[in-house]
Backbone as JSON, one array per atom type, in Angstrom:
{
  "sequence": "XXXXXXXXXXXXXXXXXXXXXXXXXXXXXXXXXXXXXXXXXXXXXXXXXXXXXXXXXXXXXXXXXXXXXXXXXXXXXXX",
  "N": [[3.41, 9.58, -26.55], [4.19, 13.01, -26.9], [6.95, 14.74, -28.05], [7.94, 17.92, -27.46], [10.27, 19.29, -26.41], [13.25, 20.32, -27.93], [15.99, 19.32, -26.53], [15.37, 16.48, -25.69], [16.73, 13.32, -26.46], [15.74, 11.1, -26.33], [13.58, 8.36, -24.85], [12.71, 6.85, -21.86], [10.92, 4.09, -20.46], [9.15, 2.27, -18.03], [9.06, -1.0, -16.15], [11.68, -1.64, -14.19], [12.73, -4.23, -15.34], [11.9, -4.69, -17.42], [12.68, -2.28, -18.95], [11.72, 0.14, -21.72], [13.47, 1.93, -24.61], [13.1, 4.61, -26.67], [13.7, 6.77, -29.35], [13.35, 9.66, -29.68], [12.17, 12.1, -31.59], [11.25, 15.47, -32.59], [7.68, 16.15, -32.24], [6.94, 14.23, -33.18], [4.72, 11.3, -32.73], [5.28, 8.85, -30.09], [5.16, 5.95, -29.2], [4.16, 3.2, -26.5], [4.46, -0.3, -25.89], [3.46, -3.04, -24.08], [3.43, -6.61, -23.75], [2.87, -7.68, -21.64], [-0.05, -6.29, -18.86], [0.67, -3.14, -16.85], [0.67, -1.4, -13.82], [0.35, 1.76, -13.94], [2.04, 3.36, -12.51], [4.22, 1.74, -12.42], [5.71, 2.52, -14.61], [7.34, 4.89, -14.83], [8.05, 6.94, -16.94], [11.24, 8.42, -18.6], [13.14, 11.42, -19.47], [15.48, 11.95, -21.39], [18.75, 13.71, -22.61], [21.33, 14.05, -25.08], [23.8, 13.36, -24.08], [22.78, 11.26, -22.53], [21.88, 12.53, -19.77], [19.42, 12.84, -17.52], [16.52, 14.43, -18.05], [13.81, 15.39, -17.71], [11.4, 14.08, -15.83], [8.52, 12.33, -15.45], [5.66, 12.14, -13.67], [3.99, 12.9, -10.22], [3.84, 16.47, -8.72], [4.87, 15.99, -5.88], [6.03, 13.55, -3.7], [3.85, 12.54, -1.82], [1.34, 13.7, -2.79], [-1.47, 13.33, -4.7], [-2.75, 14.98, -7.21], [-4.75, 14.93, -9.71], [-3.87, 16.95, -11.65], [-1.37, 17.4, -11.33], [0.33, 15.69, -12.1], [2.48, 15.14, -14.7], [5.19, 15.71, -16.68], [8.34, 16.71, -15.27], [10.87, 19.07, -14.71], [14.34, 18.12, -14.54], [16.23, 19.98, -13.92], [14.93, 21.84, -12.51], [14.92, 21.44, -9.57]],
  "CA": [[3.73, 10.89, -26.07], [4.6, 14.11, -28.39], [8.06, 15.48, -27.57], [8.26, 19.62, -27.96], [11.79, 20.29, -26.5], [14.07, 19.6, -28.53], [16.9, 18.37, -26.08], [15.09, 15.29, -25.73], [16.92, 12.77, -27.02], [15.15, 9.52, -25.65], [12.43, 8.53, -23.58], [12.83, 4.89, -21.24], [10.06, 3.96, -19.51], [8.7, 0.96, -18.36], [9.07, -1.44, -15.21], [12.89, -1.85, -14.66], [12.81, -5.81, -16.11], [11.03, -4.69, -19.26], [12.34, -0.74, -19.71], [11.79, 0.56, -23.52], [14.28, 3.28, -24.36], [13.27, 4.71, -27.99], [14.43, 7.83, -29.97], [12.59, 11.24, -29.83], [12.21, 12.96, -32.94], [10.26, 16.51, -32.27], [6.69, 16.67, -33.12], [6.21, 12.78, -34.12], [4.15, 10.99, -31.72], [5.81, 7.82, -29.5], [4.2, 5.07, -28.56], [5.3, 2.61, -26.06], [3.75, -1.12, -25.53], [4.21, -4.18, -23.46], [2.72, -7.67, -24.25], [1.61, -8.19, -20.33], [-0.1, -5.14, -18.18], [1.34, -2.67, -15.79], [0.27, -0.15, -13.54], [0.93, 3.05, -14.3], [3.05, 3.96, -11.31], [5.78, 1.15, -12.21], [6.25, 2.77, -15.71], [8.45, 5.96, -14.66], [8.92, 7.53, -17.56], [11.79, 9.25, -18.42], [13.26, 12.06, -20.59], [17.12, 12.46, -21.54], [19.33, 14.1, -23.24], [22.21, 12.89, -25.93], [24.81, 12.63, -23.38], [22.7, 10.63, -21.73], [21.45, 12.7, -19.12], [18.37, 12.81, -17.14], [16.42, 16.28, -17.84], [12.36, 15.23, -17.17], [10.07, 12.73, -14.89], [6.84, 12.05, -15.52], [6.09, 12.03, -11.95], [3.4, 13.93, -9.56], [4.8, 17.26, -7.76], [5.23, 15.74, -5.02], [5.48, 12.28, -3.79], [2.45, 12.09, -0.74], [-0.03, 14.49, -3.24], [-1.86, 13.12, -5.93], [-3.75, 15.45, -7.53], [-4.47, 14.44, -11.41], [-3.24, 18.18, -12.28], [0.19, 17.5, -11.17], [1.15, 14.83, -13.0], [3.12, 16.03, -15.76], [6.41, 16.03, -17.51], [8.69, 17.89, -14.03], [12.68, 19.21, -15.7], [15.27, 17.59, -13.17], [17.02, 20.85, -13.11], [14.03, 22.85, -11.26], [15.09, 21.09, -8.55]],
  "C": [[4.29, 11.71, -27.23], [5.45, 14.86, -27.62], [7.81, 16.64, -28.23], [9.38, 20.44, -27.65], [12.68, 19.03, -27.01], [15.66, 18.89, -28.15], [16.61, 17.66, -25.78], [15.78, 14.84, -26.5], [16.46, 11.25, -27.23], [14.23, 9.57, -24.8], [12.81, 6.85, -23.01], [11.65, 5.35, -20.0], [9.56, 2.68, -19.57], [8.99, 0.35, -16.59], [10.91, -1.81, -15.09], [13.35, -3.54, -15.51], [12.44, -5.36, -17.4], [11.29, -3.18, -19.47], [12.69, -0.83, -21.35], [12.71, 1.99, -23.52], [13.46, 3.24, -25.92], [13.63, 6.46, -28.5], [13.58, 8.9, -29.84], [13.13, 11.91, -30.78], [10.85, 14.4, -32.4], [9.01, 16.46, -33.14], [6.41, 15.56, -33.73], [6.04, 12.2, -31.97], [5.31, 9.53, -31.25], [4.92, 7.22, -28.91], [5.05, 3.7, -27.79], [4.52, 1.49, -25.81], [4.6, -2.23, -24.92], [3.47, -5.76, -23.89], [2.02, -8.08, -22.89], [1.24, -6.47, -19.64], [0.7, -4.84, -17.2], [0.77, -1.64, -15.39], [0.97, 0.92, -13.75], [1.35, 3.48, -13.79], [4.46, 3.16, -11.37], [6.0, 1.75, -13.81], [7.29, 4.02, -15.27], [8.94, 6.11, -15.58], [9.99, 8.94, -17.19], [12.4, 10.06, -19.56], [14.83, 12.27, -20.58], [17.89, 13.33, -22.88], [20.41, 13.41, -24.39], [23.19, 12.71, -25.25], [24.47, 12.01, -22.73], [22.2, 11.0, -19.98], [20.26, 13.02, -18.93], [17.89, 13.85, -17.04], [14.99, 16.45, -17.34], [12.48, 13.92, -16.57], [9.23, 13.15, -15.06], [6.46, 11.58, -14.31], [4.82, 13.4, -11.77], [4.38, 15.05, -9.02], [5.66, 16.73, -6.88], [4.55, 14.0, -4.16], [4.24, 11.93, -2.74], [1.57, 12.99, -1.49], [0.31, 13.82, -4.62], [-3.03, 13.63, -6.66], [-3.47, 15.19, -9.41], [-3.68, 15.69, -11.92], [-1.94, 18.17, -12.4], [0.91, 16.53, -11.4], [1.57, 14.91, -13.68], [4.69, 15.69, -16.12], [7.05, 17.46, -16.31], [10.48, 17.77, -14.78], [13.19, 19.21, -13.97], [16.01, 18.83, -12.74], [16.02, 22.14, -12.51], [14.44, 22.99, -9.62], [15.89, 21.53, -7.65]]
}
């Protein structure tokens, strides 16, 4: 993934037994791997800040619609 705001400070994503937290630097790509597969619905990435708070989900709109469009990077304080 390619972070573009720059209060990212971290990304963790992953299955909760195996989450990866790693650093966000703006504008350098991240890559995240596991040694066994996972579906792509138990990864839940996520995006934080440096105090540690939660500011994106990678997450559909809404949880009963799955339209590919609305999958996306959603900021926790829309909400």
């Amino acid at each position: 993934m390619l972070v573009k705001d720059p209060g990212v400070s971290y990304i963790e994503i992953g299955p909760q037994e195996r989450r990866l937290r790693k650093e966000a630097t703006l504008d350098k790509p991240i890559t995240f791997s596991w040694d066994v597969p996972y579906q792509w619905n138990e990864l839940t990435p996520k995006a934080f800040n440096k105090n540690g708070e939660l500011i994106y989900e990678y997450r559909f709109a809404k949880t009963n619609v799955t339209k590919a469009e609305d999958l996306r990077w959603y900021s926790t304080k829309e909400e």
